[in-house]
RODO-2510 file (C-alpha; in nm, 4 decimals, decimal comma):
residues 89
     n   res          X          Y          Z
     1     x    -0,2179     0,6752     0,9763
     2     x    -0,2909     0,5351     1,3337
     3     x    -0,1828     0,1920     1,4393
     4     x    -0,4057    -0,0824     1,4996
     5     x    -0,1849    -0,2937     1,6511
     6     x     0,0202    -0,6192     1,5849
     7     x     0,2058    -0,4304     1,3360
     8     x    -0,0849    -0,3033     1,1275
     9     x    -0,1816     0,0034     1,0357
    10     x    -0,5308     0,2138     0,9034
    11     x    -0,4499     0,4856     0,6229
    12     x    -0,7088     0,7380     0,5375
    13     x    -0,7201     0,9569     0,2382
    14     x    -0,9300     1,2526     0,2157
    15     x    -1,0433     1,3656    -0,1131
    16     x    -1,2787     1,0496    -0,2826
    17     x    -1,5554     1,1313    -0,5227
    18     x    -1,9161     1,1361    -0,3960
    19     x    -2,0586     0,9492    -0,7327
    20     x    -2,1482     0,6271    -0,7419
    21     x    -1,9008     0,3465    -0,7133
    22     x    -1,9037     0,0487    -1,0003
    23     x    -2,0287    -0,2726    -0,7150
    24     x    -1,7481    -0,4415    -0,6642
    25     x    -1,5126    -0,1993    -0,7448
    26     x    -1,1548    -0,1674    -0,5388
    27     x    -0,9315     0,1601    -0,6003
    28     x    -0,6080     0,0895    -0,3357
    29     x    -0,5432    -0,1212    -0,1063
    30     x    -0,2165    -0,2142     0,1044
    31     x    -0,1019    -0,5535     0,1531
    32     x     0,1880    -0,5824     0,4784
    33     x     0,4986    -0,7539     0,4121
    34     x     0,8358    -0,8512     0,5148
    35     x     1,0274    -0,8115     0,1708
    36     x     0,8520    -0,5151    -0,0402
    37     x     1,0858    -0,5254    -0,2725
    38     x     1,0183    -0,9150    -0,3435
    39     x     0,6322    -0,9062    -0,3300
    40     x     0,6379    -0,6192    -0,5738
    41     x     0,8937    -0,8415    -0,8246
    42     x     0,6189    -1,1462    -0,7547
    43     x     0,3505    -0,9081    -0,8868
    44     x     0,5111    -0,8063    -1,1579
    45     x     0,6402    -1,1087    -1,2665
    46     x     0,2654    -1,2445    -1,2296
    47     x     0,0956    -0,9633    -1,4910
    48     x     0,1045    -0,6488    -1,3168
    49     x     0,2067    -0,3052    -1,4251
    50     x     0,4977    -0,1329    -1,1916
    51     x     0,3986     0,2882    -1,1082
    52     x     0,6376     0,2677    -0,8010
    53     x     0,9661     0,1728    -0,7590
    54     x     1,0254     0,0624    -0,3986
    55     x     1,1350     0,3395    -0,1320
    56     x     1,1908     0,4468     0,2361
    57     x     1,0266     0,6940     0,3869
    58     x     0,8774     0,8095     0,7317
    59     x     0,4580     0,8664     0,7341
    60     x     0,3479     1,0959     0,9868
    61     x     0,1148     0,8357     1,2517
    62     x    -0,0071     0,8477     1,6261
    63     x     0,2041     0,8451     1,8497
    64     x     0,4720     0,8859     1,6123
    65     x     0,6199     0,8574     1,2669
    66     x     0,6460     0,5203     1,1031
    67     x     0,9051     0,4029     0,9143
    68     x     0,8079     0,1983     0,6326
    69     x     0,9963     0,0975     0,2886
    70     x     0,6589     0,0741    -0,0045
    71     x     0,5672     0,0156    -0,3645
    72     x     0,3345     0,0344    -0,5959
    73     x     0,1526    -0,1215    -0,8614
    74     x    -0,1134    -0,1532    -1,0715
    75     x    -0,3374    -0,4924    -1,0907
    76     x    -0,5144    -0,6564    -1,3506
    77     x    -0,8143    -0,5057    -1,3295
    78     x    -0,6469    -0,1646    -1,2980
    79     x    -0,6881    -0,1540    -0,8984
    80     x    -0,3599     0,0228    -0,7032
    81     x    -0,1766    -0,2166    -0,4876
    82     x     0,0538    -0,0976    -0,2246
    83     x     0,3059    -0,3411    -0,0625
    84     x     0,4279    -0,2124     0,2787
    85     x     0,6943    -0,2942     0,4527
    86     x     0,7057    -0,1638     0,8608
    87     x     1,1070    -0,1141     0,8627
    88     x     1,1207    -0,1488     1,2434
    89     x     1,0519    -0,5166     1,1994
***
C-alpha cells in the first residue's frame, strides 16, 4: 500500500490471471469513507450481498502501517467493493 496523498491510498495485489478480461469488467475496487460501517449498511440496504463484516486492522504501507477500519461486499453485478475507512481521521 503506499500513500498518495490527501488521505488516499494505492493497493496492489499480486497474483491476477493473464487471460483475457470480459471489456468492461471490474473485480475490486475501494471506495474511502468516513463511516464504513454506514456505507456498507447503505449498500446493503440498496441490493448488495455482505462477505465482510466491518473490522480494524493495521496494513503494512510506506512509511508506515496504516490504520484503517474496512468491509466488504459484493455488488450487483458480482464486482467486490471495499469501503475503507483511514482511522487516523
Amino acid at each position: 500500500m503506499w500513500e498518495a496523498g490527501e488521505g488516499n491510498y494505492l493497493e496492489v495485489f499480486a497474483g491476477g490471471s493473464a487471460e483475457p478480461k470480459p471489456e468492461g469488467s471490474i473485480l475490486h475496487f475501494a471506495l474511502r469513507t468516513t463511516d464504513c460501517d454506514g456505507a456498507l449498511k447503505q449498500a446493503v440496504a440498496a441490493g448488495a450481498v455482505l462477505t465482510m463484516e466491518p473490522k480494524s486492522l493495521e496494513i503494512a504501507s510506506r512509511p508506515g502501517p496504516t490504520p484503517v477500519r474496512i468491509a466488504f461486499c459484493k455488488g450487483l453485478d458480482g464486482e467486490v467493493i471495499e469501503f475503507f475507512q483511514n482511522e487516523l481521521t
